[in-house]
C-alpha distance (Angstrom), angle and dihedral (degrees) to the residues before:
residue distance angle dihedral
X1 . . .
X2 4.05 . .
X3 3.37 102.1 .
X4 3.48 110.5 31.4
X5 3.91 107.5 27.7
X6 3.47 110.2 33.6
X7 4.18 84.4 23.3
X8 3.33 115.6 48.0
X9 3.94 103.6 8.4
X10 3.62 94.9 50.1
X11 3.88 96.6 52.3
X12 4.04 87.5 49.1
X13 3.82 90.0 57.7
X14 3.56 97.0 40.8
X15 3.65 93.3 50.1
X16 4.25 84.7 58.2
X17 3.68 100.6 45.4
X18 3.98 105.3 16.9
X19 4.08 109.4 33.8
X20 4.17 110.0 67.9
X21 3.50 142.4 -151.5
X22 4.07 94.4 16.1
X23 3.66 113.2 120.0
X24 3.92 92.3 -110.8
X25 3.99 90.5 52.0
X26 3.58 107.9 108.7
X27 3.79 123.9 -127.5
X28 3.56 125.4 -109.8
X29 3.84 95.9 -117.8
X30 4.15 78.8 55.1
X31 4.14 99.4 49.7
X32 3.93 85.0 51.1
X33 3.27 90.9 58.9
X34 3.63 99.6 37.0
X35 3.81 89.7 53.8
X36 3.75 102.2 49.2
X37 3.76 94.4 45.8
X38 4.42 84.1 48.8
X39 3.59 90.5 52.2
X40 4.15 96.2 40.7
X41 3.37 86.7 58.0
X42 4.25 89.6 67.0
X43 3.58 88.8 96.6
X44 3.89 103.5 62.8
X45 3.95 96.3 41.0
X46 4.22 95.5 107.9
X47 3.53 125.3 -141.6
X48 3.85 97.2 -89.9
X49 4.18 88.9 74.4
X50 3.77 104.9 73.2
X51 3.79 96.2 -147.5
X52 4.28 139.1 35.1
X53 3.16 124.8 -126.1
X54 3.96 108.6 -87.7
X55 3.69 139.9 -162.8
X56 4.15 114.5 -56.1
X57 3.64 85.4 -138.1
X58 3.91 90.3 80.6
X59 3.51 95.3 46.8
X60 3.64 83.7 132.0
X61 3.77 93.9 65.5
X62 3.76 92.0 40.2
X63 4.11 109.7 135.1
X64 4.36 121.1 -123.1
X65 4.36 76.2 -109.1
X66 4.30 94.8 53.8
X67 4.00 84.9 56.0
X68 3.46 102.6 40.1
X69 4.25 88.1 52.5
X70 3.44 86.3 45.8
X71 3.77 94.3 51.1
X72 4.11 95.9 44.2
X73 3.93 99.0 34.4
X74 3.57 128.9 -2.1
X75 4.03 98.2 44.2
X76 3.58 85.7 62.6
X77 3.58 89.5 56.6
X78 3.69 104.7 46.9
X79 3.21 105.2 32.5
X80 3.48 98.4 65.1
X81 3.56 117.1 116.6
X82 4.15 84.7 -2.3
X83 3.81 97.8 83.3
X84 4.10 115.1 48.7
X85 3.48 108.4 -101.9
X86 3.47 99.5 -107.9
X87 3.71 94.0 66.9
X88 3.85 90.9 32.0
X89 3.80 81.5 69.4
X90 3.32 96.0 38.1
X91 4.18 89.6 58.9
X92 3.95 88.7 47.3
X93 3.48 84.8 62.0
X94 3.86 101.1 66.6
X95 4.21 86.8 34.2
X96 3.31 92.6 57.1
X97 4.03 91.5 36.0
X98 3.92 88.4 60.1
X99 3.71 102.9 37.9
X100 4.18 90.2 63.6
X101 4.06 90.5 46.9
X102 3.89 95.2 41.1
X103 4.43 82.7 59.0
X104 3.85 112.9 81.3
X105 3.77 87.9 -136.3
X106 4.03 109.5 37.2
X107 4.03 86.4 50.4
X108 3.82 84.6 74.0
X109 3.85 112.7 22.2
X110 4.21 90.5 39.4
X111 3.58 95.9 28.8
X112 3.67 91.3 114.2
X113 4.31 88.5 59.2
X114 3.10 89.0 56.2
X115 3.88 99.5 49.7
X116 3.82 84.0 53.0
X117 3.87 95.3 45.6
X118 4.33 90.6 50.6
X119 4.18 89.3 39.6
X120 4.19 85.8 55.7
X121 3.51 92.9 39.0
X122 3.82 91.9 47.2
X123 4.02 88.2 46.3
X124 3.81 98.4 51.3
X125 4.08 93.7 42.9
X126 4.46 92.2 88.0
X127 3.51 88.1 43.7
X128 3.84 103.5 44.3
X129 3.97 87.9 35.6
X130 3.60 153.0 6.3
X131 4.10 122.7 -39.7
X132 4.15 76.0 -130.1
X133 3.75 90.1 66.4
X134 3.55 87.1 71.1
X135 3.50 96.9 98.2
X136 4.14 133.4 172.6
X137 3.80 74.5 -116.5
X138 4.07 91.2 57.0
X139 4.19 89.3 45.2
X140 3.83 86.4 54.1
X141 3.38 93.3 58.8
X142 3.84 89.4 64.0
X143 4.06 89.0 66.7
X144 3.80 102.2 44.6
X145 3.71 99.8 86.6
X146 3.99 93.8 48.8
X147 4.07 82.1 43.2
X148 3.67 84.1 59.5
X149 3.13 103.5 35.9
X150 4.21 89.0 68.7
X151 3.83 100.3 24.6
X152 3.57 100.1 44.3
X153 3.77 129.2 -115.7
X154 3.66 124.0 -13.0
X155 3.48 94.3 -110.7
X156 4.01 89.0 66.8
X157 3.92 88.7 59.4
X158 3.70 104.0 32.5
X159 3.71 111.0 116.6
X160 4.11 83.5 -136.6
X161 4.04 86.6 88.3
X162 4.28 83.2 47.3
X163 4.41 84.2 58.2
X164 3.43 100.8 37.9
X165 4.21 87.3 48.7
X166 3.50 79.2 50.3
X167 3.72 101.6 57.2
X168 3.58 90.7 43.4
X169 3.74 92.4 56.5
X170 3.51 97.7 48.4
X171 4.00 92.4 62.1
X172 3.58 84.8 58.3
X173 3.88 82.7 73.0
X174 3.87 110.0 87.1
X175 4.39 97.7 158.3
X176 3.82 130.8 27.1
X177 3.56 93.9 -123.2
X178 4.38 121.6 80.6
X179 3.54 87.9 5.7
X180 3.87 85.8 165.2
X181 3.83 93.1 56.3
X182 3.46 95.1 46.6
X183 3.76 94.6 61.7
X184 3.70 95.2 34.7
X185 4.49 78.6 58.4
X186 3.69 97.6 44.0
X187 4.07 92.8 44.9
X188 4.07 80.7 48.8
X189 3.59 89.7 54.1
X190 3.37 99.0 43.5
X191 3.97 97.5 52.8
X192 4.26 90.9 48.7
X193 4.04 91.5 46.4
X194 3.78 89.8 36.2
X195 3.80 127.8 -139.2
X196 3.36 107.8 -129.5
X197 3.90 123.3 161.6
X198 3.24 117.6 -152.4
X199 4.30 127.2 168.4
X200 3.53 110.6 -57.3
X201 4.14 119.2 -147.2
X202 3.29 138.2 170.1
X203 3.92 140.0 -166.6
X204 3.50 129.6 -107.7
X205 3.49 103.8 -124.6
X206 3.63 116.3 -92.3
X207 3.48 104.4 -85.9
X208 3.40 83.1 74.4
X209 4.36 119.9 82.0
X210 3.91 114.3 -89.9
X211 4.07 110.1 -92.4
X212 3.67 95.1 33.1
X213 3.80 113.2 123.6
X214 3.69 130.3 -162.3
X215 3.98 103.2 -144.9
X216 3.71 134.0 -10.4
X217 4.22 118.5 -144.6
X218 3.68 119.9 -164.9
X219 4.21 119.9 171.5
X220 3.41 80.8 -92.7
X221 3.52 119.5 52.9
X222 4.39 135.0 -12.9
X223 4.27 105.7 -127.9
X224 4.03 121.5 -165.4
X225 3.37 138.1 170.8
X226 3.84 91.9 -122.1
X227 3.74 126.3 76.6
X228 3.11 134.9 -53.8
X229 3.84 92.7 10.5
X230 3.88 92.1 60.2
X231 3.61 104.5 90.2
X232 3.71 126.5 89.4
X233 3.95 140.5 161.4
X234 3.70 135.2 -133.7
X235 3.97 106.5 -176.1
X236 3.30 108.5 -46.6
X237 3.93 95.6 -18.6
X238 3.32 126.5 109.1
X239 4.20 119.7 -152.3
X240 3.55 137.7 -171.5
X241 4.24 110.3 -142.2
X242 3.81 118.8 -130.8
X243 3.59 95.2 167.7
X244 3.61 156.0 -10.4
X245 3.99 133.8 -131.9
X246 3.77 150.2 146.3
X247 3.77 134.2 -93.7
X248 3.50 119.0 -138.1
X249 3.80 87.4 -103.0
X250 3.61 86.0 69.0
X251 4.01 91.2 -107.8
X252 3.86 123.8 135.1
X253 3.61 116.6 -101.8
X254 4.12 124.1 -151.4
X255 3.71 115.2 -162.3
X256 3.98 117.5 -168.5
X257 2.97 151.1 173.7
X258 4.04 118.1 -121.6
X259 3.64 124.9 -122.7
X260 3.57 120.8 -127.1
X261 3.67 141.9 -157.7
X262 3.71 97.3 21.3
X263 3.62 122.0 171.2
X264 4.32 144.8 179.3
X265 3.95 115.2 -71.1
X266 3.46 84.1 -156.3
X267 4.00 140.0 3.4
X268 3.71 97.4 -152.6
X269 3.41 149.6 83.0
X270 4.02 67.1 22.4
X271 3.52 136.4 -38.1
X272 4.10 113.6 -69.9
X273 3.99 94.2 -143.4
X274 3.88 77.6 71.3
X275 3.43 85.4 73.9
X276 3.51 94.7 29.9
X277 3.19 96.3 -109.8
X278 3.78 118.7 142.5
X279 3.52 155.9 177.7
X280 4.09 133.0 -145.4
X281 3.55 127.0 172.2
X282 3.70 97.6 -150.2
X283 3.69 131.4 26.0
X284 3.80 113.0 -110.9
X285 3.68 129.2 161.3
X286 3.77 134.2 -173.9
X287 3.97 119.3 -105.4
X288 3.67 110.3 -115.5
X289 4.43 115.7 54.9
X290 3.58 116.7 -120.4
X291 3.55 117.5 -137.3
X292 3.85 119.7 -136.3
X293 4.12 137.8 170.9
X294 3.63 130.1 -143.6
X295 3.15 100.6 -103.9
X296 4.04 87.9 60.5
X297 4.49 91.9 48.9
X298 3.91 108.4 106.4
X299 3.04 91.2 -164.2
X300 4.16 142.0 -59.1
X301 3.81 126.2 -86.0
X302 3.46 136.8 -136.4
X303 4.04 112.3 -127.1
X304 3.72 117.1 -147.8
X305 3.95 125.6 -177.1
X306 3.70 107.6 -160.4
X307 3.63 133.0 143.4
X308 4.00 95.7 5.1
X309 4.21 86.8 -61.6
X310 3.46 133.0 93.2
X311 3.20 124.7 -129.2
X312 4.03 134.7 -150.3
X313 3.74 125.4 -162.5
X314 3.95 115.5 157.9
X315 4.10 125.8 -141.7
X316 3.72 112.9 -89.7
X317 3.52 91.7 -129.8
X318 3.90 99.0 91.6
X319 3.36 96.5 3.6
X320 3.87 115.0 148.4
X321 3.98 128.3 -153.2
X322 3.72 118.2 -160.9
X323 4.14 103.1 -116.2
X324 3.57 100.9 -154.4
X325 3.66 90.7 51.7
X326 3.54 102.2 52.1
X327 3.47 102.8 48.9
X328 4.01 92.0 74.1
X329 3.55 106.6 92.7
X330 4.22 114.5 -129.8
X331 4.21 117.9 -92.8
């Protein structure tokens, strides 16, 4: 949250749009551009990403949660073919870096791609920018994959789980007065009533056939069969949902559509269908639905529609790299 969100991330996107006349300062004609593509993109962030992507001009205001989406999904995205190459790169690095030590099981089996892809990053950053860009923040950055590596993933040690405890605490507080007994009550309550969360679902109304549902929430991630919660992957598939039932075991059923002719958003620091994340420049989907349970979803993904493509990026909350893969080091 400190360190590498509203540390690191935030310096490299003021440095574009706030620092001037440096040869990595974008041009006005570029920031234009930049923003109005960032704030298009409002429309496909889903439900499960608590803000949308805002003006650049209150960058300053921006939350620890506006840089970290920025950092693992829509920087990707708009930054293409904004940025020069070189740095484009350069910011793929740290992306990818993060999205292997933010998943419970890349942090250990790919923890050595991601010490590579923080080392390069760290390597490039005086020659790509400013000597003042080398931060405490920037050194840090150097110990998170061993950090992970033998405390688990950095979700487990971000203070993010210390401000959304926080949050939740505070609506414990109804009165100004005892504000320690009230919680100490309410958490009291809560643990004798239990607060268990279990999927959520509900009907379509009854127009609609019997069995048909209208969404499906897990702890993970909400699914619907209306944009931009419609898109889900199984392994390295991605599918469209058109609806939602039940088996006769009782079990929630996904049917979708599959989506073809998929291809790399980029090629290098190392190919994005590595993280399964992909590009296609139309939308085409086989004939017949395949049908799919919960248990079987790897995760959801985020659809964007931006430059006449579409592109695919799944949530980093089940998200799963290929080990052997990522290990070898780019040419």
């Amino acid at each position: 949250m400190h360190v590498v969100c509203l540390g690191v991330m935030k310096a490299l996107l003021g440095s574009w749009i706030k620092v001037k006349n440096r040869n990595y300062s974008l041009q006005q004609n570029d920031i234009r551009k930049l923003n109005t593509e960032f704030q298009s993109i409002a429309r496909y962030i889903p439900r499960d990403l608590c803000r949308k992507p805002r003006d650049l001009k209150e960058i300053d205001c921006f939350k620890a949660t506006e840089f970290r989406q920025f950092l693992l999904y829509t920087g990707q995205v708009v930054l293409k073919d904004i940025l020069s190459e070189e740095r484009y790169i350069h910011f793929l690095q740290l992306s990818l870096a993060m999205r292997i030590l933010l998943n419970a099981e890349d942090c250990v089996q790919n923890n050595k791609c991601a010490e590579e892809r923080i080392k390069d990053f760290l390597l490039r950053v005086p020659v790509l920018y400013d000597d003042l860009m080398l931060t405490y923040n920037c050194h840090c950055l150097s110990h998170l994959a061993r950090d992970s590596k033998h405390f688990g993933s950095l979700e487990t040690t971000s203070a993010f789980n210390f401000e959304n405890k926080l949050g939740k605490i505070k609506k414990l507080v109804k009165k100004n007065n005892n504000v320690p007994s009230q919680i100490y009550n309410r958490l009291v309550e809560q643990s004798l009533h239990g607060n268990h969360h279990t999927n959520i679902v509900s009907k379509k109304s009854t127009i609609q056939s019997d069995g048909i549902y209208k969404f499906v929430k897990t702890k993970n991630f909400y699914l619907s069969s209306i944009a931009p919660e419609n898109f889900y992957l199984v392994q390295k598939l991605i599918f469209k949902l058109i609806s939602i039932s039940r088996s006769a075991d009782n079990d929630f059923v996904l049917h979708g559509l599959r989506v073809q002719d998929l291809h790399n958003l980029y090629n290098k620091p190392l190919q994005s269908s590595l993280f399964n994340i992909y590009r296609a420049e139309n939308l085409s989907f086989n004939k017949t639905p395949n049908h799919h349970t919960l248990d079987e979803v790897t995760s959801k993904c985020l659809c964007f529609y931006t430059r006449s493509s579409y592109i695919f990026v799944p949530l980093i909350a089940d998200h799963v790299a290929e080990q052997s893969q990522l290990h070898r080091r780019p040419h």
